[in-house]
N, C-alpha and C positions, 0 to 999 in steps of 0.2 A: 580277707587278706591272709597269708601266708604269713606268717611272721619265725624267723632263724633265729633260733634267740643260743649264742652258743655262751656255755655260763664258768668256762675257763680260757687262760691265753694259748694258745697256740705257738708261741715262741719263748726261748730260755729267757729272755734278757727285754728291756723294755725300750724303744729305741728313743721317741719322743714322748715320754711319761706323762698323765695328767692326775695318777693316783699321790696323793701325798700319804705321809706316813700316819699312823695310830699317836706317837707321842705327839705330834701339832695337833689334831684335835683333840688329845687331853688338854695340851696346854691352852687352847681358846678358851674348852668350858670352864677352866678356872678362873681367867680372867673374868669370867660370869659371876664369881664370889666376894663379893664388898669386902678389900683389904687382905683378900688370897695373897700368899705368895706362892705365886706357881714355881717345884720346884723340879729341873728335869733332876731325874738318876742317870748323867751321861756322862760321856766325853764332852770337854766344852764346846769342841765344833757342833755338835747335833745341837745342843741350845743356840748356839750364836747362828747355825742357817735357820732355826726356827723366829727366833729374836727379830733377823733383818727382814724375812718372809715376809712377817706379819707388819712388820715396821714400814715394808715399802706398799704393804696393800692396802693397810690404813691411813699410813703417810702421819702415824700417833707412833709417840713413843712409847716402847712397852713392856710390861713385869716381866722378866726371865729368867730365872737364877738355874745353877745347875749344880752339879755335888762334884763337879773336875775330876771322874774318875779317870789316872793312871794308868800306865803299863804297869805300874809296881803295884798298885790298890788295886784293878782287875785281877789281878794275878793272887795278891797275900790278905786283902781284908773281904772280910765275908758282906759286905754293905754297911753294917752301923753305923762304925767308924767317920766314912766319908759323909755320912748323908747327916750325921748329928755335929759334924765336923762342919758342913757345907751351914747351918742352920744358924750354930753356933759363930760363924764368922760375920754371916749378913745378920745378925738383929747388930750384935756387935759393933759394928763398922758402921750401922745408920741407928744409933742407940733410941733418935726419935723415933721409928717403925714400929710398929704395935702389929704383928699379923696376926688376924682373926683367924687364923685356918693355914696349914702348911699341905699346900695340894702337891704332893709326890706322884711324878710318872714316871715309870722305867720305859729304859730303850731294850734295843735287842741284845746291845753289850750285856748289861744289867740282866736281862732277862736269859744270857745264855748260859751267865754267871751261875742265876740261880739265887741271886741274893734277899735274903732276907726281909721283907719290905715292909712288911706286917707288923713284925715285934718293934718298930722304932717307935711304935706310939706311945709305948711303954715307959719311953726313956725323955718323951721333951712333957714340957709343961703347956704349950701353945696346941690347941686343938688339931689335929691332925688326920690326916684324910689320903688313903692311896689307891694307885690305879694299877694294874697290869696290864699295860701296854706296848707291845714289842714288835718292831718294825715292821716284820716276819711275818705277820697276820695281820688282816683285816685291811682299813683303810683309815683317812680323815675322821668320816662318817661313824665309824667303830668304835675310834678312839674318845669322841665326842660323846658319844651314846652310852660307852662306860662310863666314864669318869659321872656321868648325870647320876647311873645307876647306883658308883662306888657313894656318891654324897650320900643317895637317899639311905643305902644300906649301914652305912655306920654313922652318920648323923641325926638321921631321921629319928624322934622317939616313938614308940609303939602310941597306941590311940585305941578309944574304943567308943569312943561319939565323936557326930561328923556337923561341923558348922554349912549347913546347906549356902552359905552366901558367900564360902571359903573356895575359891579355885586354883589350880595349879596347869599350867602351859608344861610343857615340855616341846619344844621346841628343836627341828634336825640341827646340823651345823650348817647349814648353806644356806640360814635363814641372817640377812643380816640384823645392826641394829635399830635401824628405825623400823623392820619388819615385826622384830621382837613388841618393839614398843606401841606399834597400830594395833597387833591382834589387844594386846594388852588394855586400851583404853578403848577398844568395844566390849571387851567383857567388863569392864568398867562402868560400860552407860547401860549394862543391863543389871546394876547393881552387886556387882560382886566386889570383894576384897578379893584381889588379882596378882598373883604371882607366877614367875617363871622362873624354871632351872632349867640349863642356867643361863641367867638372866643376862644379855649384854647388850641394853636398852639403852644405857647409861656408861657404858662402855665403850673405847675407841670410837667416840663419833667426833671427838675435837674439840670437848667440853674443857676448858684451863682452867687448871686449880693446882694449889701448893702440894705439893711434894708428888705431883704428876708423874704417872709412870714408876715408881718406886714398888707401890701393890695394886692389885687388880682393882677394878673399878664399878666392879659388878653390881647390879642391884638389889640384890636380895643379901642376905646376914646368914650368919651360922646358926646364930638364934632360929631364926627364920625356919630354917632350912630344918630345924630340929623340932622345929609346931605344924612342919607340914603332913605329919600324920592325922590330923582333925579335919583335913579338907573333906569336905563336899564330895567334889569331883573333879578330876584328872584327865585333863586332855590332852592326848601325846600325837602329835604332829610329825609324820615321817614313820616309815616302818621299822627305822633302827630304834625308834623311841619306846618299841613297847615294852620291850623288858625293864626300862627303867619306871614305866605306869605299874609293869606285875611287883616291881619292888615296893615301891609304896600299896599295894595292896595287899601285900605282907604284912605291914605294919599295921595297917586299919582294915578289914575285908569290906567292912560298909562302904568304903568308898565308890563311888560310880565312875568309872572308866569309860571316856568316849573316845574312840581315836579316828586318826584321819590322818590318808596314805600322804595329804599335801591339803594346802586352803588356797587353790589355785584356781581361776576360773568360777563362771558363774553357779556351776552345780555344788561343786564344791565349797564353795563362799556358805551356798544358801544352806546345805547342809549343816554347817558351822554355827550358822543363825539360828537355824530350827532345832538346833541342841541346846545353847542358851535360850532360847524361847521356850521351848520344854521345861528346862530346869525351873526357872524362875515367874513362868506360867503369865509373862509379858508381851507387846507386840513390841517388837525393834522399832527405833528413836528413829525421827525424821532425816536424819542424817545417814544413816544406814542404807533408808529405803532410795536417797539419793544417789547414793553413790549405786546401789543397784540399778538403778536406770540410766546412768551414766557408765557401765558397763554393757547392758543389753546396748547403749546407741554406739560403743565404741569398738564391740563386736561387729556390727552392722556395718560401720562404716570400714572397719579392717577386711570384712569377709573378701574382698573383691580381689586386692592384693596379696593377701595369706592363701585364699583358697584357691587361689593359682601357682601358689609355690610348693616348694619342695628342701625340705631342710635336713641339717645333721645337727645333733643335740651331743654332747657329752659331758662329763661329770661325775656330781656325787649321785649314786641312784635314785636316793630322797628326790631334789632338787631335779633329776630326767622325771621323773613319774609327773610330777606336780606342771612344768613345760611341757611337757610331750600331748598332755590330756588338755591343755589350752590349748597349744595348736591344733589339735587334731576338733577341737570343739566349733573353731570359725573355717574349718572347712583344709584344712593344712596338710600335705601329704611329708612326715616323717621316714625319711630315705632308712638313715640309720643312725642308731644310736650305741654309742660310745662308754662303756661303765669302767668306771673304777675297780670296782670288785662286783662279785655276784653277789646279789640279793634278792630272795621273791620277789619282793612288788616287783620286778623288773618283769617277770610274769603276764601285769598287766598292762603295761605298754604296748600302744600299738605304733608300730613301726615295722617297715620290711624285715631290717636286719638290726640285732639286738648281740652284743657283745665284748666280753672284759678284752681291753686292749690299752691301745694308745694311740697318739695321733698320726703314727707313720700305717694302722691300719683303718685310721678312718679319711688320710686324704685320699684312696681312689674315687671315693663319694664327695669329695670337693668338688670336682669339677662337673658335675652333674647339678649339684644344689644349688638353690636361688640363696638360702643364707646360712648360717654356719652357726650356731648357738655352744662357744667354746669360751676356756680361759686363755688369758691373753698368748699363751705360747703356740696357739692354733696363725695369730696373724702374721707369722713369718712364714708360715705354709701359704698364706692367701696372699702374700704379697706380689703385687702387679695384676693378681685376676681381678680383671674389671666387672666380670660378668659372676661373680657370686659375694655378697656380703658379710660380717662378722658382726655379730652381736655379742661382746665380753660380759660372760655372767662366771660363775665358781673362781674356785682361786687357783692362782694368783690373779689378779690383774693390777700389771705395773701398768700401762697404760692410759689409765681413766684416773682422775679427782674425785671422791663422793662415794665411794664405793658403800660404805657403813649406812649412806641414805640414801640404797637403793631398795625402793618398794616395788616389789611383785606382786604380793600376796594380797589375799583378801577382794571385796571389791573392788576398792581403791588403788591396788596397787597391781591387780590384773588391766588395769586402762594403760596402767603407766606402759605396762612391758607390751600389751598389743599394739600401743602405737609406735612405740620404739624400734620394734621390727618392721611393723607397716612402714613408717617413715624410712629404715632400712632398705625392703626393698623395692620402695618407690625411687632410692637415690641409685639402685645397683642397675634396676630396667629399664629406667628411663635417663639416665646420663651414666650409666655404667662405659 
């Protein structure tokens, strides 16, 4: 197959966008932090569309403070000011709040500013942690992928022995939180003490508890976060995630680094397996082996409808690589796919047509496609075509309940998503 893979846009302006900005994925991975307070460096509009974003896709209420930079503070203060000013107000005003960690990420204002961002740690007592994040560059996926890297490199302490039974996940952002939390409790039944950064297992799934939404909800601690130099080994999940695996191998070089482009589909799954089964020199638990064969049958049974179809993917590139190589595994012919930004893996995608854009250049391939694997702002393009379907996966999706318990990943959660679409377009072919 011929694959077009083109790795810039072709047009000034973006007409129906599906890339979100660098400062939203700093701000998820923090909420990944037990008792973070995620803090932006912005104007207060840039936190307040990030705040409802997340608020309407999780349908949770959620941590979002911002430092209310000015026309007069853009202009006369060099950053301290506002952000130790911004800190200073919120413990203040909620005097119960304890935050374990002040997760700062600048916007493009901030970042054209120039501001200082570094030296504030100087000045508070509260542990603190910053990202360089600016509109202008990168993606969702980028801004996620730093902010993992920013923890490990100034919280992380150095190491120089490694607990073989200690693991650490690193995780892309398009994984959500019950995804986080299934990888999590298979490395769990092959006997490991099992962590993820950052962690949001525990996070936005709609768990109630007292002073809900005030600080992040994350699973993992600062503490935590600062013992993870003595791990084992380090498994980073998604190709944005490696630089944050080369950070902690800074800190410890013994560490054993495995990674993996996505744990999507049965190759992939089993690869995953046969890494923890190396490590730990065990065979995988009865439950394991089940859901493996509960995949191989629900391949089998998708092939007949997938392997007649023909789809468009788009998204984060993590999240197309991980989809693209399922479909294409039960027989699934990938039209074209849609990126947010360029990234290698996107390299290895097989698809006709492979390129950074948006949705007004991926619906001429709408109407050709049996179904549509987009976020929800793809189904006012599909509205009234009876004859191609929508599968809502990346963000946003204001449309769907459950979003935070939706399983892809793994064996278990590759059945979920093949029969999803199977059942997809059995409704589009047969009563489209």
């Amino acid at each position: 197959m011929e694959i077009k893979l083109s790795k810039t846009e072709h047009k000034p302006l973006q007409v129906n966008p599906i890339r979100h900005s660098q400062p939203m994925g700093a701000a998820l991975a923090f909420m990944g932090v037990k008792d973070c307070l995620p803090l932006m460096h912005s104007a207060q509009g840039c936190a307040s569309f990030t705040k409802v974003f997340y608020t309407r896709h999780f349908n949770e209420p959620i941590a979002m403070y911002n430092t209310s930079v000015s026309d007069i503070t853009a202009v006369l203060d060099g950053g301290d000011y506002s952000i130790l000013m911004a800190i200073e107000n919120i413990t203040k005003k909620n005097k119960k709040m304890k935050p374990s960690l002040i997760g700062l990420h600048t916007t493009g204002l901030t970042e054209t500013k120039g501001d200082d961002v570094r030296s504030v740690g100087t000045h508070v007592e509260i542990p603190y942690c910053y990202v360089n994040t600016p509109d202008y560059e990168g993606g969702m996926e980028s801004g996620w992928a730093l902010t993992a890297q920013s923890l490990i490199e100034q919280l992380c302490e150095p190491a120089t022995i490694c607990k073989k039974d200690k693991i650490v996940l690193l995780p892309h952002v398009s994984m959500q939180p019950i995804e986080v939390e299934k990888l999590k409790e298979i490395c769990s039944l092959f006997g490991f003490e099992t962590y993820a950064l950052p962690d949001i297992s525990t996070a936005l799934d709609g768990y109630l508890d007292e002073g809900q939404g005030k600080l992040a909800s994350g699973n993992i601690t600062v503490e935590e976060i600062k013992a993870l130099g003595d791990s084992g080994t380090v498994i980073s999940i998604g190709s944005s995630m490696q630089r944050a695996a080369e950070a902690l191998l800074v800190k410890n070089e013994t560490i054993n680094h495995v990674h993996f482009d996505h744990v999507m589909g049965l190759d992939a799954s089993d690869n995953f397996v046969a890494a923890l089964m190396e490590i730990r020199q065990i065979d995988p638990f009865p439950s394991i082996k089940r859901w493996r064969g509960r995949l191989q049958d629900a391949m089998l049974d998708a092939h007949f409808l997938i392997g007649s179809s023909r789809f468009v993917v788009s998204g984060e590139p993590d999240m197309i690589t991980g989809m693209c190589a399922m479909i294409h595994s039960v027989g699934g012919t990938v039209d074209a796919v849609v990126s947010t930004v360029y990234a290698p893996v996107l390299e290895s995608v097989e698809a006709k047509h492979i390129f950074v854009g948006d949705l007004e250049d991926a619906k001429p391939f709408f109407d050709k496609a049996d179904l549509v694997i987009s976020n929800f702002h793809a189904e006012r393009l599909l509205h009234g075509n009876k004859h191609t379907g929508l599968v809502i996966r990346g963000f946003p999706n204001y449309e769907e309940l459950g979003n935070q318990l939706k399983n892809d990943q793994h064996y278990e959660g590759s059945c979920y998503f093949l029969f999803e679409i199977a059942n997809k377009l059995r409704e589009v072919k047969h009563h489209g």
